[in-house]
C-alpha positions as CSV (number, residue, x, y, z in Angstrom):
1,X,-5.7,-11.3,-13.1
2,X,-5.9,-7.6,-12.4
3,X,-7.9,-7.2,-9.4
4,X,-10.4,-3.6,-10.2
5,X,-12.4,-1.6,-6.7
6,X,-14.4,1.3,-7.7
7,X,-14.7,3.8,-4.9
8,X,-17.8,5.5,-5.6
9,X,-19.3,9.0,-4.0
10,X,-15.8,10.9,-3.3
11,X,-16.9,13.9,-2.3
12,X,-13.5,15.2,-4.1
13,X,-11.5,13.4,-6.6
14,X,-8.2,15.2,-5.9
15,X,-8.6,15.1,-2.0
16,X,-9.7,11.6,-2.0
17,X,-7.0,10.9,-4.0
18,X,-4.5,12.3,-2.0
19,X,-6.1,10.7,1.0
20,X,-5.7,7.2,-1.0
21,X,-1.9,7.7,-1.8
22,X,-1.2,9.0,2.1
23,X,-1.9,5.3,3.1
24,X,-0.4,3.5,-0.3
25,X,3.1,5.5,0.6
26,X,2.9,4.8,4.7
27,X,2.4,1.3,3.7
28,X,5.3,1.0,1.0
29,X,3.5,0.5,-2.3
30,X,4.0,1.8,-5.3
31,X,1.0,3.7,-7.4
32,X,0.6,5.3,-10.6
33,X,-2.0,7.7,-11.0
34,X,-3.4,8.8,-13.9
35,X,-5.2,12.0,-14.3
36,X,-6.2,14.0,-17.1
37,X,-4.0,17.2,-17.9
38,X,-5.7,19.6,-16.6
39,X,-5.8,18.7,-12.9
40,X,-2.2,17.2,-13.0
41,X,-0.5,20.4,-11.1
42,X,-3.2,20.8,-8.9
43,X,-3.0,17.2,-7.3
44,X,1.3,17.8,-7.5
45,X,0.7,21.3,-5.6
46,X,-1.8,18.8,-3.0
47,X,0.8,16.3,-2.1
48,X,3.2,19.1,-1.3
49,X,0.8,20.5,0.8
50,X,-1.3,17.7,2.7
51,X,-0.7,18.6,5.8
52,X,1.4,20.7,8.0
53,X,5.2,19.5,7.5
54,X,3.5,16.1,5.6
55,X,4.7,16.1,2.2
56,X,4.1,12.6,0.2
57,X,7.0,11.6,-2.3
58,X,5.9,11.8,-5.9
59,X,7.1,12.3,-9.4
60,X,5.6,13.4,-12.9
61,X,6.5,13.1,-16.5
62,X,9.3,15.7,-16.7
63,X,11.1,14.5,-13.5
64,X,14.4,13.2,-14.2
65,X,14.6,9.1,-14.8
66,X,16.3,8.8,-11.6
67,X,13.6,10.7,-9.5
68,X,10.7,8.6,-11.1
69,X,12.7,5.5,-10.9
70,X,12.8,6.4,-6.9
71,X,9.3,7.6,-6.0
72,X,6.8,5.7,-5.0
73,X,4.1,7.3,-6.2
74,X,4.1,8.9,-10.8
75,X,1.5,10.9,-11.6
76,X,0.7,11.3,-15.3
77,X,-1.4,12.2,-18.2
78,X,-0.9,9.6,-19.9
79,X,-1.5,5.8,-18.6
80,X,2.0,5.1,-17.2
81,X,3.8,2.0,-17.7
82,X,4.0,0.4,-14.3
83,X,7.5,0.5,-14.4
84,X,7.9,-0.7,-10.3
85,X,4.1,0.2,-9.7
86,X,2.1,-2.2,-8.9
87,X,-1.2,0.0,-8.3
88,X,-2.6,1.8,-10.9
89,X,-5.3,5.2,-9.7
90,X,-7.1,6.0,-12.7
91,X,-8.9,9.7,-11.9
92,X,-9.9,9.9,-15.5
93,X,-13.4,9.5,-17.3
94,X,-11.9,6.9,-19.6
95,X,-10.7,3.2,-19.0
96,X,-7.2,2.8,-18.6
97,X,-5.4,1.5,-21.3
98,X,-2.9,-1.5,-20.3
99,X,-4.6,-1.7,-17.1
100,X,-3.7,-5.1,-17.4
101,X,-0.4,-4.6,-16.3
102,X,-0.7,-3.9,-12.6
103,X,-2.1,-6.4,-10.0
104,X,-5.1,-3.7,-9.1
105,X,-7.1,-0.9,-10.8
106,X,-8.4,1.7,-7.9
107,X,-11.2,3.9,-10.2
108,X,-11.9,6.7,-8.1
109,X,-15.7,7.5,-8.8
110,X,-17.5,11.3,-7.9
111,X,-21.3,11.9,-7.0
112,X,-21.4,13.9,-10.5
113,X,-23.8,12.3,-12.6
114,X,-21.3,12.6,-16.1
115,X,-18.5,11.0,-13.5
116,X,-20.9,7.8,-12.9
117,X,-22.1,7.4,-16.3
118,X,-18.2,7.4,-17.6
119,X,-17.7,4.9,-14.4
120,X,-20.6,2.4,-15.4
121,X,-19.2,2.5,-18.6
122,X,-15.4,1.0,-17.3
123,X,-17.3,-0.7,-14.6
124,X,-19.0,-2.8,-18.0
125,X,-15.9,-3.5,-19.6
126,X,-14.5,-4.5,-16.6
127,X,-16.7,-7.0,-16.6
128,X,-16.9,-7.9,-20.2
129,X,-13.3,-8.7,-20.0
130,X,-13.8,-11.4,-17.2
131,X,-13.2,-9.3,-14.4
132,X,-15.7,-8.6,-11.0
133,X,-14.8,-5.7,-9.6
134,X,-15.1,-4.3,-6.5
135,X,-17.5,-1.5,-5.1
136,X,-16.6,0.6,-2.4
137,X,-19.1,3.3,-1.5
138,X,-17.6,6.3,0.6
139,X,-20.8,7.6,2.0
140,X,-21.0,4.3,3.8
141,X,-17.8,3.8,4.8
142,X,-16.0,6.2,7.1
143,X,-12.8,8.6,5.7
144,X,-9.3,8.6,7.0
């Protein structure tokens, strides 16, 4: 069963995100993100630009097959197939279709109120569907 962690209070999706995936590719998994449209080039443009000379390997939908068959880390905007991933970052509102595919769901959660609300809502279907997930709140916990 797909094991699902909410990590709730980021104070930014995209840099929270790009936090998460820093320690995913040091410790040789495999992630697929999914993110809505709109902030797709924006987290791209982050993992270029982490930190000085850090650059974490990724690929997107127009990549060659080769390239995404080789990184470690696919963003989309559209739920990827897992394809090697086994990790699936879902930094949009709605639940991930498939989810069921990849041994664990990280749902990356923001303080905003319409971000929660969207998050109970997974967080409930999660549930309906057999599954306890996780909670993981980042205002307790310290950041990397």
């Amino acid at each position: 069963m797909t094991e699902v962690a909410f990590h709730f209070n980021a104070p930014d999706k995209l840099g929270y995100a790009c936090r998460l995936l820093r320690k995913a590719y040091l410790r040789g998994a495999r992630v697929a993100v999914w993110v809505e449209e709109r902030d797709r080039a924006a987290l791209d443009a982050a993992l270029w630009t982490l930190g000085h000379g850090e650059f974490i390997p990724h690929s997107g939908p127009m990549d060659p097959a080769r390239v995404q068959a080789r990184s470690p880390i696919h963003i989309a905007s559209e739920v990827p197939a897992p394809g090697k991933a086994t990790v699936l970052v879902n930094l949009c509102l709605d639940m991930p279709e498939g989810y069921e595919r990849y041994a664990r769901v990280i749902e990356v959660v923001t303080g905003d109120e319409n971000d929660r609300g969207h998050a109970r809502e997974r967080w409930k279907r999660y549930k309906a569907q057999g599954i306890e997930p996780q909670r993981h709140d980042l205002q307790l916990a310290p950041q990397d």
